[in-house]
PyMOL CGO cylinders between C-alpha atoms (Angstrom):
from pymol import cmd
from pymol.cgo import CYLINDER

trace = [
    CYLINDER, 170.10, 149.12, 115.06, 173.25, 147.61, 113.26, 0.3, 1, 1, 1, 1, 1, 1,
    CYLINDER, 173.25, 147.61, 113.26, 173.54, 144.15, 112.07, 0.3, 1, 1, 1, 1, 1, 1,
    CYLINDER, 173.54, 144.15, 112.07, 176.41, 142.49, 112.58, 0.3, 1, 1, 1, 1, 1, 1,
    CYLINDER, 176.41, 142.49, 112.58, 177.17, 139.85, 110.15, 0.3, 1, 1, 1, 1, 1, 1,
    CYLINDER, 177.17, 139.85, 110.15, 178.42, 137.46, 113.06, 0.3, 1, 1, 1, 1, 1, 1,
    CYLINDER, 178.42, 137.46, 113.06, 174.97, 137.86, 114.08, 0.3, 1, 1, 1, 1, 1, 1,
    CYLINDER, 174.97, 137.86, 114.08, 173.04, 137.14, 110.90, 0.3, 1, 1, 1, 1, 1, 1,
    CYLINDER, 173.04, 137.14, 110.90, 175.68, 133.96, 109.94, 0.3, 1, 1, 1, 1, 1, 1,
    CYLINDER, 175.68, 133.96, 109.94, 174.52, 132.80, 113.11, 0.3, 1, 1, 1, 1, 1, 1,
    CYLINDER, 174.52, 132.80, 113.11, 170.79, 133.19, 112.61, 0.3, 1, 1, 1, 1, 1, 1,
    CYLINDER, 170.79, 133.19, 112.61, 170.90, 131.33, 109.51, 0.3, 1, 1, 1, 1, 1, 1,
    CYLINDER, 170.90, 131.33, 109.51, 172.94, 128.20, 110.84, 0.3, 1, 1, 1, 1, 1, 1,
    CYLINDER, 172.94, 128.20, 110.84, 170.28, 128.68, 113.21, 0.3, 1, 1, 1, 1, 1, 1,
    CYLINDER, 170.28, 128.68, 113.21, 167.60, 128.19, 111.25, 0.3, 1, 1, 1, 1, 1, 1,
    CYLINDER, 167.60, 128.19, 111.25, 169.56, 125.41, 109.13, 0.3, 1, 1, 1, 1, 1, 1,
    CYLINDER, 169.56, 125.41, 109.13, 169.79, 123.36, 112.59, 0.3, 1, 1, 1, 1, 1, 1,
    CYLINDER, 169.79, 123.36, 112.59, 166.00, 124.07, 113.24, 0.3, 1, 1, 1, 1, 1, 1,
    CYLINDER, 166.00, 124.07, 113.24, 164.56, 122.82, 109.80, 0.3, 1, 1, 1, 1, 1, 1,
    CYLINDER, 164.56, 122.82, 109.80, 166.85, 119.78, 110.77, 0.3, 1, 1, 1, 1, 1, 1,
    CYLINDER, 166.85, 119.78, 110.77, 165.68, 119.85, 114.32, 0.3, 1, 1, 1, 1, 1, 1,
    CYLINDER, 165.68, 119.85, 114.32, 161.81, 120.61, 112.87, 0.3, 1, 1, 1, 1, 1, 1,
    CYLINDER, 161.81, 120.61, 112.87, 161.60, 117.55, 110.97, 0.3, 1, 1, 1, 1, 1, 1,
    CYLINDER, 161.60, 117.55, 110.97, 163.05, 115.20, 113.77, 0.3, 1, 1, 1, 1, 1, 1,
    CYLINDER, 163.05, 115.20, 113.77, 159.79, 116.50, 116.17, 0.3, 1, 1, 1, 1, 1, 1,
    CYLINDER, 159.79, 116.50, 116.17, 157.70, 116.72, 113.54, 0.3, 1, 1, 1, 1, 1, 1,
    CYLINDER, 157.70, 116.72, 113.54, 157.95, 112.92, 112.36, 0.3, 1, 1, 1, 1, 1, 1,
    CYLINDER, 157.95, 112.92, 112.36, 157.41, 112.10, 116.45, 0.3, 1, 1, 1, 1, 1, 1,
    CYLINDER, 157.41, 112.10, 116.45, 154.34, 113.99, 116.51, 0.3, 1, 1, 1, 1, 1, 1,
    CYLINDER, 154.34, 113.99, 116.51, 153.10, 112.92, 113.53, 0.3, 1, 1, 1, 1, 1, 1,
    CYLINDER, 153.10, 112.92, 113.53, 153.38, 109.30, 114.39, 0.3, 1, 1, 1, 1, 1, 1,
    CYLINDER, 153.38, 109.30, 114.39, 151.91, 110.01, 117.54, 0.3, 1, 1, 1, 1, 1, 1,
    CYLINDER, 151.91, 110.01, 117.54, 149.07, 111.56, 116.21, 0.3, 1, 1, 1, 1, 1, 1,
    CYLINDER, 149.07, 111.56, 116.21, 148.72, 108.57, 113.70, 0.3, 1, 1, 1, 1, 1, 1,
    CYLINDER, 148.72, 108.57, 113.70, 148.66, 105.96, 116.55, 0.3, 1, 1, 1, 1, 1, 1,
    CYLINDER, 148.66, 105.96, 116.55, 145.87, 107.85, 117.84, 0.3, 1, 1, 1, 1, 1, 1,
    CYLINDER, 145.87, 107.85, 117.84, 143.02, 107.99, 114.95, 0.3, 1, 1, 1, 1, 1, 1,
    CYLINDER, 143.02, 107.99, 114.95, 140.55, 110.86, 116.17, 0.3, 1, 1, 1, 1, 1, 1,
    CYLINDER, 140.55, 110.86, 116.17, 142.47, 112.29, 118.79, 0.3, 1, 1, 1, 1, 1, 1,
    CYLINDER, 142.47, 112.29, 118.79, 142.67, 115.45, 116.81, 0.3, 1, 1, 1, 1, 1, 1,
    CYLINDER, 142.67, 115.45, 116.81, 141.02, 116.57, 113.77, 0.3, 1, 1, 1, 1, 1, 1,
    CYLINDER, 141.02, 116.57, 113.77, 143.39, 117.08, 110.55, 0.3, 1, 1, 1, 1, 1, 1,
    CYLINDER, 143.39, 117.08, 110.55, 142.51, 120.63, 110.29, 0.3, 1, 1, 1, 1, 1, 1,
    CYLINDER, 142.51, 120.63, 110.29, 144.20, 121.15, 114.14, 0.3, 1, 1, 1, 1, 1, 1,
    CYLINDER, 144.20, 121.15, 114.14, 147.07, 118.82, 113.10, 0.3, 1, 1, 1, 1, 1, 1,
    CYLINDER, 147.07, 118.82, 113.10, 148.28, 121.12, 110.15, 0.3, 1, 1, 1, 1, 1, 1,
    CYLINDER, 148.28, 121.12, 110.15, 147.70, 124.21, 112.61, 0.3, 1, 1, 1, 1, 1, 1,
    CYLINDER, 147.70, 124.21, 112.61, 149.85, 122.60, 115.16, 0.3, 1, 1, 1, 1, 1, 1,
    CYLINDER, 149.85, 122.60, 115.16, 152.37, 121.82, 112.74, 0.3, 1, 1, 1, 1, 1, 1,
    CYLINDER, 152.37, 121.82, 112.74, 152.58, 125.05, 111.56, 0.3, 1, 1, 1, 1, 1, 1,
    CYLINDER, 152.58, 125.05, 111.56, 153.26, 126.69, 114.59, 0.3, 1, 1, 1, 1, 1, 1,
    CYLINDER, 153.26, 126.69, 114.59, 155.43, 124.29, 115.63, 0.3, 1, 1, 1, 1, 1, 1,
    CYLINDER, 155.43, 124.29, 115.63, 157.70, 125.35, 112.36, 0.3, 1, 1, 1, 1, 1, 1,
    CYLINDER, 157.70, 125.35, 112.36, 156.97, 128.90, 113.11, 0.3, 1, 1, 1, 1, 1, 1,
    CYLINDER, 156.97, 128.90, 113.11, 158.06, 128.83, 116.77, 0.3, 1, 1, 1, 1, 1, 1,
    CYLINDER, 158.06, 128.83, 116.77, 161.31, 126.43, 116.07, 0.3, 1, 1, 1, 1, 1, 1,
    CYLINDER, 161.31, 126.43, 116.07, 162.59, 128.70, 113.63, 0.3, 1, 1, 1, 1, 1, 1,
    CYLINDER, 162.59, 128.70, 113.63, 162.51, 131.69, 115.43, 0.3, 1, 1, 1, 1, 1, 1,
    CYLINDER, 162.51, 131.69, 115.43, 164.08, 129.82, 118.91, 0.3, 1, 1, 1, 1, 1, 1,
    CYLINDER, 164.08, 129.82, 118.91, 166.90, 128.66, 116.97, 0.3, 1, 1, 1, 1, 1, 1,
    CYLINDER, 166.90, 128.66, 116.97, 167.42, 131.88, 114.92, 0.3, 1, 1, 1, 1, 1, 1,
    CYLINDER, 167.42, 131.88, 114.92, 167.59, 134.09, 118.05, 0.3, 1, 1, 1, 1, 1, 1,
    CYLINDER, 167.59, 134.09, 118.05, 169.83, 130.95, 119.77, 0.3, 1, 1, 1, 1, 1, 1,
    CYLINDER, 169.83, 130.95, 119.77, 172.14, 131.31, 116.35, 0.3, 1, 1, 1, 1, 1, 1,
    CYLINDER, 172.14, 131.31, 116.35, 172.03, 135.30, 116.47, 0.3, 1, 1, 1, 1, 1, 1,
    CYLINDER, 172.03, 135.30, 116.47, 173.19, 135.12, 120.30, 0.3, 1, 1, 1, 1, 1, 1,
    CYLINDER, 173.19, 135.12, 120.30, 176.09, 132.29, 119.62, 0.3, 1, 1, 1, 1, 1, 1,
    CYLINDER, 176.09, 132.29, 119.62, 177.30, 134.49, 116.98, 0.3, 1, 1, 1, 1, 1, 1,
    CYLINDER, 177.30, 134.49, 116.98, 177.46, 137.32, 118.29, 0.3, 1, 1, 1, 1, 1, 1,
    CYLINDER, 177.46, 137.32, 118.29, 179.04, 136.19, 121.66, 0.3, 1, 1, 1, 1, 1, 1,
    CYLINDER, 179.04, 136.19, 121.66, 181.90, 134.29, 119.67, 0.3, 1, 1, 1, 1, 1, 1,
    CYLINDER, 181.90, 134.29, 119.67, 182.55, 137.22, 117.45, 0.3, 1, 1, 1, 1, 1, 1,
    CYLINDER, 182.55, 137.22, 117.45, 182.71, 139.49, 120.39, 0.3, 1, 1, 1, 1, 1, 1,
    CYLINDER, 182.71, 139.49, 120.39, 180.42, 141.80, 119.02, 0.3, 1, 1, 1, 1, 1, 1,
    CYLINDER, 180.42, 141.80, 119.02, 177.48, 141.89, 121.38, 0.3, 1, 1, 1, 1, 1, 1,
    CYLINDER, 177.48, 141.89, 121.38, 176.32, 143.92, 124.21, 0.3, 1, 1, 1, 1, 1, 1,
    CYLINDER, 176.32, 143.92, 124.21, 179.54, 145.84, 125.19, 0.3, 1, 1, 1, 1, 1, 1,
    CYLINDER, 179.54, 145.84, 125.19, 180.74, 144.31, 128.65, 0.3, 1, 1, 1, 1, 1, 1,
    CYLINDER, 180.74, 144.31, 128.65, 179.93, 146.55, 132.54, 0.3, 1, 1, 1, 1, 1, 1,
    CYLINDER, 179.93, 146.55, 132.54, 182.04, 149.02, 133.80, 0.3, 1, 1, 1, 1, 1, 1,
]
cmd.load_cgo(trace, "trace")
């Protein structure tokens, strides 16, 4: 599989706009969680968050991989 650097630019702005995008949610849950004492125990709260980073990242990596490629022209090749 080659790696086009259109590709892996785009991944990382995509990840740049997800840690960006991360903490925006994050803070909402949080103080959702906070106006709700007990609603969740800590422990479940810092696995949430975690996969909430985990699953961001990679949605906006493969979103940046797939804008870069499709502006650079160097993606699937077209039909026909």
């Amino acid at each position: 599989m080659e790696l086009s650097l259109a590709g892996v630019v785009g991944a990382a702005v995509g990840v740049g706009v997800g840690l960006v995008d991360y903490g925006v949610i994050a803070s909402v849950v949080r103080r959702a969680l906070e106006r709700r004492p007990g609603w969740i125990e800590p422990r479940r709260a810092d696995l949430l968050m975690k996969v909430l980073f985990v699953v961001n990242a990679i949605v906006f990596a493969a979103l940046g991989w797939w804008l870069g490629v499709s502006v650079a022209g160097t993606g699937l090749p077209a039909p026909g």
